[in-house]
C-alpha positions, 0 to 999 in steps of 0.5 A: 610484350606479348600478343593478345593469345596465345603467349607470343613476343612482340618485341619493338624498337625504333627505327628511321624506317620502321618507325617507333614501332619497328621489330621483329616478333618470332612466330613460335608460342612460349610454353606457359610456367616455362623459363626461357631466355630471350635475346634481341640483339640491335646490331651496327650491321644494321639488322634486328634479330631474336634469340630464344635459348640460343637459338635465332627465331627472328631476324630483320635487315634494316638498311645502313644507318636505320637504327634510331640514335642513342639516347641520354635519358630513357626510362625503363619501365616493368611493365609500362604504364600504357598496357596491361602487364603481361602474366609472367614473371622475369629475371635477369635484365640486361641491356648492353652495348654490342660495340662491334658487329655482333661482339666479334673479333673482325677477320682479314681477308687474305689471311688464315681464318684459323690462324694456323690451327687445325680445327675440328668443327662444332656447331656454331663455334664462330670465328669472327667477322669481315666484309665479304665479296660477291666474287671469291676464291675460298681455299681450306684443307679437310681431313675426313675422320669418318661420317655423321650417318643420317644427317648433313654435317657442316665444315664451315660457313659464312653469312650475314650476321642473324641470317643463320640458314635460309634467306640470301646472304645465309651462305656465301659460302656454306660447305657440309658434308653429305648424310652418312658420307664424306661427299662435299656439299658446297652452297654460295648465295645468289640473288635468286637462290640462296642455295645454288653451288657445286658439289663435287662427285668424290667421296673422301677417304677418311684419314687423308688430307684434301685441299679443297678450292672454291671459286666463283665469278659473275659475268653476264650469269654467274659461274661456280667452281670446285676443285680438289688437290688442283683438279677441277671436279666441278662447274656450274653456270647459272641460267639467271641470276647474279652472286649475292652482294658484298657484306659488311657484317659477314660472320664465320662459323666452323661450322653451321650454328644449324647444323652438327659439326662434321667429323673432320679436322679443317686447316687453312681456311682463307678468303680471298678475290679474284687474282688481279693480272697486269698486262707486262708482268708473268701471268702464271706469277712472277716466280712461277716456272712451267706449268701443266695445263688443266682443265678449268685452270684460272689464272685471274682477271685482265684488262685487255686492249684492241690490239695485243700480243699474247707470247707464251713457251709451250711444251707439247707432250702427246696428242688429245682426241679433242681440242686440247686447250691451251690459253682462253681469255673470255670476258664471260663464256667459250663462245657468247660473244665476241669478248669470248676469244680474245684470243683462245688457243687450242690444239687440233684434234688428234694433231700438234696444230695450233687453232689460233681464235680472236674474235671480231665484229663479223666473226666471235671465231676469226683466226688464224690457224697455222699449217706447222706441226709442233713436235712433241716434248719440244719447247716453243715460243708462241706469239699471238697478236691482234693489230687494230690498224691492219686490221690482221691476226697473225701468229708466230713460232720461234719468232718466224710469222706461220700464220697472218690473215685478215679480220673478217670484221673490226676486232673485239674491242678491249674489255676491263675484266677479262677471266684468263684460264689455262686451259678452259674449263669447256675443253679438254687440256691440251697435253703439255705444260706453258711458261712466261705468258706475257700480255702486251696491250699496243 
């Protein structure tokens, strides 16, 4: 129906919530002599939303199982016999089942959203469907073709199904780029900002080929990652907050249905969580070989224990000015806590000494540092180890003790997820490359 004045729709449906008089009603007049065509999509994701000429004017999330069941026997009336009819004219009614979420095809995680083709975004081409995380790795190649000047221009996002742009869960994520520039815009939905993220500083050159990589994680406040061709380019920790929720009607669209397609060709666009480590196995990978250490390289979540032994082969190729980071185990931040360092590894500053830390009740940077000097472009095997019952923190080279000592407290109790970064993202890597780093919960 339409308000009172002016020419405004005030569409209702029922639900268990709500009542018979739920809906959602836009904001905007209709032009008077003016054909339009309306849209109230009911969806199983349980939302209410409004199209008019295409274009969603109102949305409403309803909890699971709000919506009122179907019925055998409804009556249709043009107008109903309790109001006035409204001075209009209409046409084409059609009333449909919308069998799966919003009629599109459901996605997998883990695999190609764009099913090995390369693609080059339009404004609102949807892809399909899936249930989202509130953690997640996003990978995807982008090859810029050239800028959109004077406007931001979209590679691709993922919202709630009706949460085109605005409220939470509209971006998680959404990625443009800049007006007039091929700097990446990243966005990821937060429960207190539905725009938090991390943009990288680097302008794409047009015609080459970039592998873009999106990760965020949610300790005690929540972390943004991006990286580009394997670097680390930018982080954000937000201050409060948490990531936005899981969602079981999260679309994807290649790109925003708000904004212009960019000017780029996207490949390889998957989904994924957070890698999930095991204690025993490699945790660079069952095949992988040596690995150079960078800057905010995460490897996944562990599970860690009281008493453990952390071995790994290091490679030292030159010195840093800085501590130079090599292993960090840390349930949320460098050092917040004492599930921060369990254990850390780092090499002195302007040295090949290693800095050994493992928090503890008294101390969230107990250690042991040994005195031993490691040679450059020679490999070692490390082993770090925390022993609840002696209470000691000892560390080995080649197999032979260089360092032990006594916790200054009772050490850090094992904690079910544990981020593990090689190196962190808070240092400087250390100047070499690890291989077959092996976690032993005793």
């Amino acid at each position: 129906g339409f308000y009172p004045a002016p020419p405004r729709l005030h569409l209702r449906t029922a639900t268990s919530v709500g009542g018979a008089n739920d809906g959602c009603d836009p904001s905007i007049n209709l032009q008077l002599n003016k054909k339009v065509k309306v849209e109230m999509i009911v969806s199983p994701g349980a939302s209410i939303s409004v199209k008019i000429q295409g274009k969603e004017v109102c949305y409403k999330r309803l909890p699971v199982h709000a919506l009122h069941p179907a019925e055998k026997s409804v009556m249709v009336y043009a107008a109903d016999p309790w109001y006035a009819p409204a001075k209009a004219e209409i046409s084409k009614l059609v009333y449909s089942r919308v069998k799966q979420v919003d009629g599109a095809k459901p996605l997998v995680v883990g695999k190609d959203f764009l099913q090995g083709k390369v693609t080059k975004p339009a404004q609102g081409a949807e892809l399909g469907h899936f249930t989202s995380l509130n953690e997640y790795v996003v990978s995807f190649d982008v090859n810029p073709s050239g800028v959109i000047n004077g406007a931001w221009s979209s590679l691709f996002n993922i919202a709630e199904l009706g949460r085109k742009d605005g409220p939470p869960l509209s971006r998680i994520p959404g990625v443009w780029f800049y007006p007039s520039s091929t700097r990446l815009h990243w966005r990821t939905s937060l429960d207190t900002d539905y725009n938090a993220g991390c943009d990288p500083s680097d302008v794409l050159s047009a015609g080459r080929n970039y592998s873009v990589k999106l990760v965020t994680m949610q300790g005690r406040t929540p972390r943004m990652m991006a990286f580009l061709d394997g670097d680390m380019k930018c982080i954000v920790e937000s201050a409060r907050g948490n990531l936005a929720t899981a969602s079981k009607a999260a679309h994807v669209y290649a790109g925003h249905p708000n904004y212009q397609g960019a000017n780029a060709e996207i490949s390889r666009l998957t989904y994924n969580p957070l890698p999930a480590l095991q204690a025993d196995n490699n945790l660079l990978g069952p095949k992988a070989g040596e690995v150079r250490l960078k800057k905010g390289n995460f490897l996944g979540v562990i599970s860690t224990s009281t008493s453990y032994k952390l071995s790994f082969e290091l490679t030292l190729f030159g010195r840093v000015s800085s501590w130079g980071s090599v292993l960090h185990f840390s349930a949320d931040s460098n050092i917040a806590s004492e599930h921060d360092r369990i254990p850390g590894i780092w090499t002195f500053p302007g040295d090949t000494r290693l800095h050994f830390r493992s928090a503890t009740s008294g101390n969230y940077n107990d250690g042991c540092d040994p005195t031993m000097k490691l040679e450059l472009n020679k490999k070692y095997r490390i082993q770090v180890s925390a022993d609840a019952l002696s209470n000691t923190l000892s560390v080995k080279i080649n197999h032979k003790q260089v360092c032990s000592s006594k916790a200054s407290g009772l050490l850090a109790k094992g904690h079910s997820k544990v981020f593990v970064w090689a190196a962190d993202p808070w240092y400087e890597p250390a100047n070499g490359q690890i291989a077959q780093v092996y976690y032993r919960k005793f």
